[in-house]
C-alpha positions as CSV (number, residue, x, y, z in Angstrom):
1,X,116.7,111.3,82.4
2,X,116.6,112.4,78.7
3,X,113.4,111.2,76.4
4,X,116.2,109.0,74.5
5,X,118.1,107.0,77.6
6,X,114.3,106.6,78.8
7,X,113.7,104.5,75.7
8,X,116.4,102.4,75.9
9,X,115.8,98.3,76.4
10,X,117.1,98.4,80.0
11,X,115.0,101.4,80.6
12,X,111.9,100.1,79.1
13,X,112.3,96.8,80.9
14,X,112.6,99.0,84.1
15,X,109.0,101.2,83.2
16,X,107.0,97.6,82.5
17,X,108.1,96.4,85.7
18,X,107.5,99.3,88.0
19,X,103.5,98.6,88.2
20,X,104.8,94.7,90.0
21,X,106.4,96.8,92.8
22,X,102.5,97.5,94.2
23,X,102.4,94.1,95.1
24,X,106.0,92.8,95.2
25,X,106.4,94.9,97.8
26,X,103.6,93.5,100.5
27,X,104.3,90.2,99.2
28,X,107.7,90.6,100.8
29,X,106.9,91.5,103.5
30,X,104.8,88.5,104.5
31,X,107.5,86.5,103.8
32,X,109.5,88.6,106.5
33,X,106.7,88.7,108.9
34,X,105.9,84.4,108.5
35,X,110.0,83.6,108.8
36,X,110.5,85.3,112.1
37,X,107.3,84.0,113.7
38,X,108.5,80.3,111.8
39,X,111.7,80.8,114.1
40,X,114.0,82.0,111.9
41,X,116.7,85.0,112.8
42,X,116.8,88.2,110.7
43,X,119.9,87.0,109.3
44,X,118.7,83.8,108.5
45,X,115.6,85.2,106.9
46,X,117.7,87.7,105.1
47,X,120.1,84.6,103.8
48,X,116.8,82.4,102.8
49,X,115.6,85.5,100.9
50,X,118.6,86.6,98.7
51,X,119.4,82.9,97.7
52,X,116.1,81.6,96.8
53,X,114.6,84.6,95.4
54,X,111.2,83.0,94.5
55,X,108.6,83.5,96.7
56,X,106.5,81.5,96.4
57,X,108.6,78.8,96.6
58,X,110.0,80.0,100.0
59,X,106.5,80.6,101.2
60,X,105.3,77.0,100.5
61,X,108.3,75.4,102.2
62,X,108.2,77.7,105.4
63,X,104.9,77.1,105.5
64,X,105.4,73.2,105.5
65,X,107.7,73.7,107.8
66,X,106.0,75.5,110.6
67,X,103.1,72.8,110.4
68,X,105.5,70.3,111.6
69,X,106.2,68.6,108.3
70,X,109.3,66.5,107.8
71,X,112.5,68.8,105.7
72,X,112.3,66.3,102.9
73,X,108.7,67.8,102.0
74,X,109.4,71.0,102.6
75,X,112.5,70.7,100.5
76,X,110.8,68.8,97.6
77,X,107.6,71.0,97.8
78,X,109.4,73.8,97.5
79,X,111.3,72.8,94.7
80,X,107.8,71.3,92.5
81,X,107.0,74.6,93.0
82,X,110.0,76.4,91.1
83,X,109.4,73.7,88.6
84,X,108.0,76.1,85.9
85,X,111.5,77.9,86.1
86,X,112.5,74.9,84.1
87,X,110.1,75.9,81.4
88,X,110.7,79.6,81.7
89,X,114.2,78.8,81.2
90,X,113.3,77.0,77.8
91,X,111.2,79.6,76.6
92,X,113.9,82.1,77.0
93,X,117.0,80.4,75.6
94,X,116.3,81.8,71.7
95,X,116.2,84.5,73.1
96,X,119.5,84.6,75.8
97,X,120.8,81.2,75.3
98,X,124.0,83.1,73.5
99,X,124.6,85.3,76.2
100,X,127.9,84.7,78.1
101,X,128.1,82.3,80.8
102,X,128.2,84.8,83.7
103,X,125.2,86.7,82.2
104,X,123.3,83.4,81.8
105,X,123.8,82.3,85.4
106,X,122.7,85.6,86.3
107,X,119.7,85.5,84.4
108,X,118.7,82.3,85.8
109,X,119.1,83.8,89.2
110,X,117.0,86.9,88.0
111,X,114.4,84.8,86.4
112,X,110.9,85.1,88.3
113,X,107.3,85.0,87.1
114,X,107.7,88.5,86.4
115,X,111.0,89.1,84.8
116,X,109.9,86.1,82.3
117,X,106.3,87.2,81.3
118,X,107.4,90.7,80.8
119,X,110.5,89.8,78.5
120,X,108.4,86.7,76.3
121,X,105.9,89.6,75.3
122,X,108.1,92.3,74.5
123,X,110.5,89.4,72.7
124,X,107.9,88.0,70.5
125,X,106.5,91.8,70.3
126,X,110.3,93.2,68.9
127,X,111.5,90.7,66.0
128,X,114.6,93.0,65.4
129,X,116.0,93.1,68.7
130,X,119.6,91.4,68.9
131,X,121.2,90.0,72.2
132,X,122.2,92.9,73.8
133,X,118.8,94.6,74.0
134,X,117.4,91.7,74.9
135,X,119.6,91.2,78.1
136,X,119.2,94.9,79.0
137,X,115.8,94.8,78.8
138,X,115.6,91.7,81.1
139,X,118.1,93.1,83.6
140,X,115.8,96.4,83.1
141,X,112.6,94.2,84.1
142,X,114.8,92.9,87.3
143,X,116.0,96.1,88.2
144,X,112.6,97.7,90.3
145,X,111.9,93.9,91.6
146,X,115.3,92.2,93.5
147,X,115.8,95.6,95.4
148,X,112.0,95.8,96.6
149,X,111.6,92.1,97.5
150,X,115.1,92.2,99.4
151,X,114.8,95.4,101.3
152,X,110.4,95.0,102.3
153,X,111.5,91.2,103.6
154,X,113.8,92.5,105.9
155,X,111.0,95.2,107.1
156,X,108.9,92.6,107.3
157,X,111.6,90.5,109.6
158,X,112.0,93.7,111.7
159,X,108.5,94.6,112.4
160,X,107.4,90.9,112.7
161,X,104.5,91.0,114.7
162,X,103.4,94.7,114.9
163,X,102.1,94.4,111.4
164,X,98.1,94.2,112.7
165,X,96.4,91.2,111.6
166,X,93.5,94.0,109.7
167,X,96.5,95.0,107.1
168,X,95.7,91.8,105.7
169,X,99.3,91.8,103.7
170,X,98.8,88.1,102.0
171,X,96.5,89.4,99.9
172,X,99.1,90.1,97.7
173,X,100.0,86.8,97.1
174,X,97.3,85.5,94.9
175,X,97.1,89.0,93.0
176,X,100.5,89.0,92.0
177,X,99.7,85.8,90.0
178,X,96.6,86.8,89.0
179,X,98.5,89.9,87.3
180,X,101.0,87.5,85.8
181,X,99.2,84.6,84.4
182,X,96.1,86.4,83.1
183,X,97.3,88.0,80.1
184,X,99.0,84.2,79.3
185,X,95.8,82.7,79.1
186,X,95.8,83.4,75.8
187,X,94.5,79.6,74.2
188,X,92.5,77.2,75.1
189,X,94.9,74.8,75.6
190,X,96.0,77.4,78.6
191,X,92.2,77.7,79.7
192,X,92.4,73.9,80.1
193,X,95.6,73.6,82.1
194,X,94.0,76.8,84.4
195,X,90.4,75.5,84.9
196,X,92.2,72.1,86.2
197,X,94.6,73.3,88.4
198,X,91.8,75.4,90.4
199,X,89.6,72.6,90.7
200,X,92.6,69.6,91.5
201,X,93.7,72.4,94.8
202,X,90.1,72.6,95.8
203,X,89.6,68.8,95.1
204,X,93.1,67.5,96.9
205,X,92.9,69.7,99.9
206,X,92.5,66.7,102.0
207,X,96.0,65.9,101.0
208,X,98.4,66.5,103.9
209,X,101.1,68.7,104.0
210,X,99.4,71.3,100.8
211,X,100.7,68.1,98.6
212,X,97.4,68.1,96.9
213,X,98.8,71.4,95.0
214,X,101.3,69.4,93.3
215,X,99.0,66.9,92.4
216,X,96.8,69.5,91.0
217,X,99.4,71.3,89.2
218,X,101.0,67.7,87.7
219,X,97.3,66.9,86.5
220,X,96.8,70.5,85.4
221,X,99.7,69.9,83.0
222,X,98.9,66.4,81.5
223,X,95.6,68.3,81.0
224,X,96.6,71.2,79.1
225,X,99.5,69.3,76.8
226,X,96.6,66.8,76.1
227,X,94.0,69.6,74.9
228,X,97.0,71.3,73.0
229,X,97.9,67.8,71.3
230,X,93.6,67.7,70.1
231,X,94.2,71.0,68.8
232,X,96.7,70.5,67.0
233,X,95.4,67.7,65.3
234,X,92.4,69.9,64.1
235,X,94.3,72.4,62.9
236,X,93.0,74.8,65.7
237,X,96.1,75.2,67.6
238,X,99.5,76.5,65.8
């Protein structure tokens, strides 16, 4: 690869996302591993996999599911979850909203905690980017993710079991969104909405079916709008 197709917007998209592969890649594979003890066929887990694409989304409702809990939860869980693709999706349109409509729909399929943190930072960071290298270097940021999380599920779906319970694979769970939501605490306002979110999951896990996280996460963002809204009025937030 020359020195000048290396520094091209799809190509730099691909070299920021490389480092998420580390734990993209076990992530998946829990996933694999819990569908196929949760009952599910390789081909079903495969199917769940490719058309969600958000994993922790697909976690929280196969999880809900194995504890016996009624679809409707599982469904609406799951969903509450995603929820912050809504707001991704707003922070994103200046910046793709005038793409065409098959590149949009693609986007939105593409768009996942990474993909969107990585592209916001290098957006705001290059001004004088137009369209074009804005959508290559999202589909760049994409690129080392979809083919990871799709291929380590399906090891994950194969080997099932003989993973030993010492490889302790869940671990990369929580550190994938420790990488992605600690360089966006970057205001108070942010701080807020964090601090409250930890302490509603510890404070509602009496709350069957993991329903207290939602409750958590609602409060967490009544929370952080409210300290953003006293910020604002002193002139500390802009």
């Amino acid at each position: 690869m020359s020195s000048t197709s290396s520094k091209t917007p799809f190509w730099l998209g691909f070299r920021d996302a490389a480092p998420f592969v580390l734990v993209v890649a076990p992530f998946a594979m829990v996933f694999g591993v819990i569908a196929t003890e949760a009952g599910l066929s390789i081909a079903e887990t495969m199917v769940f996999t490719i058309s969600v694409f958000a994993g922790a989304a697909q976690l929280t409702s196969l999880q809900l599911l194995q504890e016996n809990a009624p679809a409707v939860i599982a469904l609406v869980s799951g969903l509450a979850v995603n929820l912050r693709m809504a707001m991704y999706s707003a922070s994103l349109t200046p910046h793709l909203g005038a793409a065409p409509l098959w590149k949009r729909a693609l986007i939105s399929y593409l768009t996942v905690d990474q993909s969107y943190a990585l592209s916001v930072a290098k957006f705001d960071e290059r001004t004088d980017w137009d369209l074009p290298r804005k959508t290559a270097y999202f589909f760049g940021t994409c690129s080392p993710i979809l083919p990871v999380w799709v291929s380590m599920t399906l090891i994950g779906a194969l080997i099932g079991e003989r993973i030993p319970p010492e490889a302790a694979l869940d671990f990369a769970v929580p550190i994938a969104f420790l990488a992605i939501i600690g360089p966006m605490l970057r205001t108070p306002a942010h701080l807020v909405t964090a601090l409250v979110a930890s302490l509603g999951s510890v404070l509602f896990t009496w709350v069957p079916y993991n329903m207290g996280v939602i409750i958590a996460a609602s409060i967490a963002m009544m929370a952080g709008a409210q300290a953003e809204l006293e910020l604002t009025k002193r002139g500390l937030f802009k």
